[in-house]
C-alpha positions, 0 to 999 in steps of 0.5 A: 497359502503357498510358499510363494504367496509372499513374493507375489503379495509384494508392496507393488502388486495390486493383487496377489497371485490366485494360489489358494488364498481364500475369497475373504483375503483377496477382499481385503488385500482389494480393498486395501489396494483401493484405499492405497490408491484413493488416498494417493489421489485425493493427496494429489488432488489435494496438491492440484487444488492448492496450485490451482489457487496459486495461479489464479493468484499470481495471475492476478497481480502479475500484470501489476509488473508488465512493463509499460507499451506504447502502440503507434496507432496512426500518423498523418498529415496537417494542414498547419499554417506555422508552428505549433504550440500545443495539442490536445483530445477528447477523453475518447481519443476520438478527436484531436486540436492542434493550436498553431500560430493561425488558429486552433484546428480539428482532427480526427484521430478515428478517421484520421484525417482534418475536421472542418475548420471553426473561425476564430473572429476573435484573432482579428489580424493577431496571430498566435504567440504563445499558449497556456495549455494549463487547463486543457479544455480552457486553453489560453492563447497569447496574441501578438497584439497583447492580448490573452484570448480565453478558448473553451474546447467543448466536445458534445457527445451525439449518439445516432443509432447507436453510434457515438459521434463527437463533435468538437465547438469553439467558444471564445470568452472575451479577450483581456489585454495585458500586454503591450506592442511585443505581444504575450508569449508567456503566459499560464492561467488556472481556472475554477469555479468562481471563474479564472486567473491569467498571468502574462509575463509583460517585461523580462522580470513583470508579469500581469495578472488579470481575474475575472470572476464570473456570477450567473444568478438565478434569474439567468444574468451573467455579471462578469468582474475583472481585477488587475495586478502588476508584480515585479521579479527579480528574474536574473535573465528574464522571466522564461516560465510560469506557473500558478499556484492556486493551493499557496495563491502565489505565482510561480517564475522561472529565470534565465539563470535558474531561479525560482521565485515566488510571490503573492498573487495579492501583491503583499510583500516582495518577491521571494526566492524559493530555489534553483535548478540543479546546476547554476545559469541553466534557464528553466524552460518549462514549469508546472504542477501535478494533479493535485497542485503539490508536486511542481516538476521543473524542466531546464535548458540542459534537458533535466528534469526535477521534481519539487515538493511544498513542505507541511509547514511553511512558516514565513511563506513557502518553500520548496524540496527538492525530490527527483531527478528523473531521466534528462533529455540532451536535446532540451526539454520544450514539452510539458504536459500533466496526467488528468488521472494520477501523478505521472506527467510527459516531457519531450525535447527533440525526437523524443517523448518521456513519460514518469511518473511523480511518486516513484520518481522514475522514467517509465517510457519512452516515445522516439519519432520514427523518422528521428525528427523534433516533437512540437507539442505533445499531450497525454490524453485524458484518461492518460491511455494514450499520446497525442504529438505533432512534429516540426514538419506538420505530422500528427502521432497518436499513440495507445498506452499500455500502462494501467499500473504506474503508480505500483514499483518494487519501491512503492510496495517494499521501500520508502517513498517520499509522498507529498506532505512528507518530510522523508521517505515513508512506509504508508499505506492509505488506498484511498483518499477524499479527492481525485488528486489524492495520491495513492500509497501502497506499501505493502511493508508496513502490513507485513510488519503488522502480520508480524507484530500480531503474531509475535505478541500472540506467541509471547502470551501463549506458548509459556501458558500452551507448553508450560500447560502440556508438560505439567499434563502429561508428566505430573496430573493425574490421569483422571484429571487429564482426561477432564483438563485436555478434552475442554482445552481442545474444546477451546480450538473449536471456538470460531475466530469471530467470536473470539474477534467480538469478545476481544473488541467489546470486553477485553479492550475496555477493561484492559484499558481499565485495569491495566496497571493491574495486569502488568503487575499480576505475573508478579504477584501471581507467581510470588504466591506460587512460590510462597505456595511451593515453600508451604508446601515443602515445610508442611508435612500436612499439606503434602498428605493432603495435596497428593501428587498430581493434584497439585493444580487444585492448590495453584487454581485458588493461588492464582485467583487469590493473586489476580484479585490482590493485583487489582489491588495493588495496580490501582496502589502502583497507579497512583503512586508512581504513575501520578493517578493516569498510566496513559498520561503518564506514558505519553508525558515520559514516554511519549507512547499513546495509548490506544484502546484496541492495540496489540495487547489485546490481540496478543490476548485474543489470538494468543487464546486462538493459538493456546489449544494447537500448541497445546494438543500437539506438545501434550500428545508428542510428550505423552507419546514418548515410548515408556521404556525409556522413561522406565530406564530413566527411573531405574536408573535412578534419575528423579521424575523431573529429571526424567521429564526434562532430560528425556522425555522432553528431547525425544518429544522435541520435534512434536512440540517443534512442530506444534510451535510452528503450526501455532504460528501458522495459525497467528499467521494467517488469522484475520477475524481476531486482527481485524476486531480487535486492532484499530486496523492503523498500518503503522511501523511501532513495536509498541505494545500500545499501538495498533497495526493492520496485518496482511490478512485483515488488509485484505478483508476490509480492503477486498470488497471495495476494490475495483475488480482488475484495478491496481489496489484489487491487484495488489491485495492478490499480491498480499495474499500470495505473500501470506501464502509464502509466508505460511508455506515457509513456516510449514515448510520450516517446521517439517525440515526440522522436526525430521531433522530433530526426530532423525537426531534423537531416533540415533540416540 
């Protein structure tokens, strides 16, 4: 090789010059070049791949934070013969009604033009007065002549070479007289199976409540009974609202002055006061429930709009909370109108149509008239993808929405919400309910707590026994002995998560729940025989002859076996004795824990045996790597093993075992199978050792393969797992900052 041969084989040339280096060298110095560059792209490849999961993540919950839109798709104009009182659609969007003081009429919101008009022979002379639009395929008109006319809007579906075609039909029920000469401009009305319930306010503090029942038996002959009730109110200003409550069986009224009153649908008892408006002598305008029947959204002649929640416990009759204020409108509010589909609902006064949404308690958009002049009715659409108004000038808008997410906020998935039954705000998560009405919960912090939580007690059981284990390894036993002990704890590593999982729930469980008195007092027992064995060991000269240093785990072996078998028996002594024969009786009596069969115990068993050989491995390999001049040094200078051990060997090896704790954590992290077997899987918020909880990764696991796939709960298990991935990339990231710092720090030294 010439004197040049080093320049030109520098770090960065692939090859070196051809300057009488022999074929042999110039293979190797090749094959390393091609090494070095394979390994630099698989490690980019590597990087590529873990962004490439990245996106597809966040690509998958980012639309749960889009802020809502709305499209105006058409305006045209009707044919109205006097003012509006309501709107509705098809769940198509295909075919709008409009009910003014002359009738219902039809209209097309695909062509966008009038439908031909169905007589309504059942007006008669009356007109219009006022609409219940509480059912809206059932809506009830209020006649001027004290009638309530009951109207199905049916939309039967044809399909002509492949086209669907809807066409809209009236069918009118029998009308029911309940009021008088003045007419009924206030009325609400609920249907169900058995048949409907009409209620009409009569008087300024009467209301007449009429029910029809209807039975079909099998023979195909329709009986139809009808019931009637008067109730009396003492509405302060008149009755100027009204709503059934079909859950309680009561009957909702709102005064002039603000009142909220209630009262049997039965008659029984008087009338009773629930609560007000959020200011005195301000009229309630409007009054109604969210699907489901439990949330009741007021709306009052200053434009404001509040929420009410029926308390659990109802005691003497019900009452109501107070919830929400959500964003007011100064023109007043006239229009209200519930989702089909969720919780949100629409209110409108003057030019402006808001949508909000119950749970949150948040105004999510808002619809303005293009020439800035007054809404008269408005609607959501069935499947509450879109907006259906008519102005005071005849005009009829329809609006498409864009807002598939609304029941997920940053306060949903990260505060406390006040949900119906709640007494206050909560962390909950429940994705899933028996009914359509059910509201659905989806905080993402009480499954974050349980990542933690199962975590924390795996790390409380391993890292004494993993690292207490590796430094006695590597400074103390024996080498003959090691090379039998750390090849089957890292044997234990190779165990899979499952299996670990299926022994936790069927074995360790039950017999943790069995003996655990004698668990909770074996650490005691155990390392008092330890100690006892110690101080034999000292004052018996013998034993030190027999014992030889380094062999001292053939002695601590049968001390613990010895001192786990007398804790059986004592747990049973201390048991009975002092914990009155029933340690689960007893800790719910004094200290009102309830004990769970599958709690966080035996996962910090299981996951704590998942995590022992990592963390174990890793600090027996960073101790016993430790350079030996230095442990040399230490002992010519004098300082005994143990000091050496713990005042050298150990800092220096700080940063490995540093490094292993963090990746032991990353490992309990991240672990599902264990978790999601051993656990009761119940997302609640307790540090209690005797309670259960969900963590991030088991959530996703059960709650993946039932999700709808681009639904909110399939979106939001994503963003679970973006979270679980943060909280990984943290702790690795943590663990490397630090171990180089550590590593830097004694490397000066």
């Amino acid at each position: 090789m010439t004197p040049n041969s080093t320049e030109d084989m520098r770090p960065g040339s692939p090859l070196p010059a051809d300057r009488g280096i022999s074929p042999r060298l110039r293979g190797r110095l090749f094959v390393d070049a091609c090494a070095r560059r394979g390994v630099t792209l698989g490690g980019w490849c590597i990087i590529g791949a873990i962004f490439a999961i990245l996106f597809v993540i966040v690509a998958e919950f980012y639309p749960l934070f889009k802020t809502p839109t709305a499209r105006l798709e058409a305006t045209f104009t009707t044919a109205t013969r006097g003012e509006v009182f309501a709107i509705g659609a098809d769940e198509y969007r295909e075919v709008s009604y409009l009910i003014d003081s002359a009738g219902i009429h039809f209209y097309s919101l695909k062509d966008n033009k009038p439908l031909p008009d169905q007589s309504l022979n059942a007006l008669g002379t009356a007109r219009i007065i006022g609409v219940s639009l509480a059912e809206p395929r059932f809506p009830v008109l209020g006649l001027s002549d004290g009638r309530a006319l009951p109207v199905r809007v049916e939309f039967e579906i044809e399909y002509r070479g492949g086209v669907r075609t809807i066409r809209p039909v009236l069918a009118p029920e029998e009308a029911l007289m309940l009021g008088g000469p003045e007419g009924l401009a206030r009325l609400t009305h609920r249907q169900d199976n058995s048949g409907y319930t009409i209620a009409a306010a009569t008087g300024p503090k009467t209301v007449e409540v009429a029910r029809v029942r209807v039975k079909k038996n099998l023979m195909g002959k329709v009986t139809r009974r009808e019931s009637r009730q008067s109730l009396a109110f003492p509405a302060e200003g008149g009755i100027t609202a009204l709503a059934l409550d079909v859950v309680r069986e009561g009957l909702l009224v709102g005064s002039g002055s603000g009142q909220i009153l209630w009262a049997r649908l039965d008659g029984e008892g008087d009338a009773k006061t629930l609560g007000a408006t959020r200011e005195a002598n301000l009229s309630i305008a409007q009054m109604g429930f969210l699907l489901g029947d439990y949330t009741l959204v007021l709306t009052d002649s200053s434009g404001g709009v509040s929420s009410y929640h029926f308390p659990s416990s109802q005691e003497g009759g019900p009452s109501v909370n107070k919830i929400y204020d959500f964003e007011p409108d100064p023109a007043g509010i006239g229009i209200f109108s519930h989702s089909m589909r969720d919780k949100g609902f629409l209110t409108g006064g003057g030019s402006a149509l808001h949508i909000h949404y119950g749970t949150s308690g948040a105004t999510q958009l808002t619809l303005s008239h293009p020439e800035g002049k007054s809404f008269r009715a408005a609607v959501l659409t069935p499947k509450s993808d879109g907006v259906v108004a008519a102005d005071e000038a005849g005009h009829l808008f329809h609006w498409t929405l864009d807002n598939p997410y609304p029941e997920v906020s940053f306060a949903a998935l990260f505060g406390k919400v006040r949900y119906e039954g709640y007494e206050k705000g909560d962390y909950v998560w429940q994705s899933t309910g028996g009914s359509d009405a059910f509201e659905t919960k989806l905080s993402l912090t009480p499954l974050i707590f349980g990542t933690l939580k199962g975590t924390l007690y795996a790390l409380l059981f391993a890292l004494p026994l993993a690292l207490c284990g590796a430094f006695y390894t590597s400074q103390f036993m024996r080498p003959r002995l090691k090379a039998i002990v750390k090849p089957v704890l890292e044997i234990m590593a190779a165990l899979p998560s499952v299996v670990l999982g299926f022994f936790a729930a069927l074995i360790i469980a039950p017999n943790v729940e069995t003996y655990f008195p004698a668990l909770a007092v074996s650490p005691l027992v155990v390392v008092m025989l330890v100690f006892v064995g110690l101080g034999v060991y000292e004052l018996v000269p013998a034993v030190q002859k027999r014992l030889r240093e380094g062999n001292e785990i053939y002695a601590l072996i049968p001390l613990t076996l010895v001192g786990a078998s007398l804790a059986f028996f004592l747990g049973g002594v201390v048991e009975s004795a002092f914990l009155e024969g029933d340690y689960r009786g007893w800790l719910k009596e004094m200290l009102d824990i309830t004990y769970d069969q599958r709690n966080a115990l035996v996962v910090g068993l299981a996951m704590g045996f998942a995590v022992i050989p990592i963390i174990f491995t890793l600090s027996e390999d960073s101790l016993s790597n430790v350079p030996e001049h230095l442990r040399a040094s230490s002992l010519a200078l004098g300082a005994t093993p143990w000091q050496t051990a713990l005042r050298v060997i150990l800092p220096t090896a700080s940063p490995g075992i540093f490094s292993a704790i963090m990746i032991g954590l990353g490992r309990a992290v991240g672990e599902t199978m264990i978790v999601l077997m051993a656990t009761g899987n119940t997302p609640v918020m307790e540090w209690s050792l005797f309670n259960g909880f969900r963590a991030l990764s088991a959530n996703i696991a059960v709650e993946l393969p039932e999700a709808p796939e681009g639904g909110t709960l399939f979106r939001v298990l994503f963003l679970a797992a973006f979270l679980l991935f943060v909280m990984t990339f943290l702790v690795n990231t943590l663990a490397e900052v630090v171990r180089l710092r550590l590593r830097k720090r004694y490397q000066a030294q």
